[in-house]
C-alpha positions in Angstrom: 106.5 113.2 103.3 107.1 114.4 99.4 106.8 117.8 98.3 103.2 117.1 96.7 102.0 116.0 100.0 103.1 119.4 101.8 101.5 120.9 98.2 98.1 118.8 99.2 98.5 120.3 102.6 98.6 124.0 101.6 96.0 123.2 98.6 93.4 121.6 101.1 93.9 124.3 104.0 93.3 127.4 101.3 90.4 125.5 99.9 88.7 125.2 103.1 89.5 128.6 104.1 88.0 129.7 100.7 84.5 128.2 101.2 84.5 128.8 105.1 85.0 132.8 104.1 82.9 132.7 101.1 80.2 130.7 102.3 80.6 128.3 98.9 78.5 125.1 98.7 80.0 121.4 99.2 80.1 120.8 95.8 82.7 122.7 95.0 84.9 120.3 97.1 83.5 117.6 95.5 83.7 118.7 92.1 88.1 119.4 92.9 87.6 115.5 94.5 86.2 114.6 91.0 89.1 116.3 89.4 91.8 114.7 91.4 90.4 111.7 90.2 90.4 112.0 87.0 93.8 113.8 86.8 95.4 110.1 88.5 93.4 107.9 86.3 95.2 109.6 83.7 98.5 109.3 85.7 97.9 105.5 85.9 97.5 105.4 82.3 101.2 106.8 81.9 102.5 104.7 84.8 103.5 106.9 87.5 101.8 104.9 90.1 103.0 106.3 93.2 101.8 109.6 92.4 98.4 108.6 91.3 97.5 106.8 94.1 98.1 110.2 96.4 96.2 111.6 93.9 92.9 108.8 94.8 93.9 109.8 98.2 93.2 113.4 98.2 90.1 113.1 95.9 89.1 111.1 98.9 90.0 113.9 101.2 88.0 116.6 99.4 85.1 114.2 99.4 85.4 113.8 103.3 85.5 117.5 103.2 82.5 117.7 101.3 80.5 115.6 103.5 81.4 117.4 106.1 81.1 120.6 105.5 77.5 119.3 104.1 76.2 118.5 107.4 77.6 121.7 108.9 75.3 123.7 107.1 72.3 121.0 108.0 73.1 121.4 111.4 72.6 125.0 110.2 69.9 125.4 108.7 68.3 122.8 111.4 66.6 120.5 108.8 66.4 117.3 110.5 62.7 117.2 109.7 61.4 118.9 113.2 58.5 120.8 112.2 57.9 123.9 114.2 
């Protein structure tokens, strides 16, 4: 495990904290997942493979987190289409 992964770690765990305590919609997950992205395609561009392929793999994670956190607040909200 490399420093940026223990970095991730700490990064991922405050963000979820953040919109758990705040109540902030999924997209802001996405949108740092979008970010992550674009940072390591511009890591590729340079070369540094290695660290722009963790960087594909925790845009993924903050999609994942996204998704879920998504169909948390469904479940929520109850809006599975039962009419009452």
């Amino acid at each position: 495990m490399k420093i940026q992964d223990i970095g991730f770690i700490f990064v991922f765990i405050a963000v979820l904290l953040i919109m758990v305590i705040y109540k902030l919609h999924p997209k802001f997950a996405a949108v740092i997942g979008i970010s992550s992205l674009l940072f390591s395609m511009s890591l590729y561009l340079i070369g540094n493979l290695f660290t722009a392929e963790r960087f594909v793999w925790y845009g993924a994670s903050f999609f994942l987190l996204s998704i879920l956190l998504y169909f948390f607040s469904m479940a929520k909200k109850d809006t599975y289409g039962k009419k009452e």
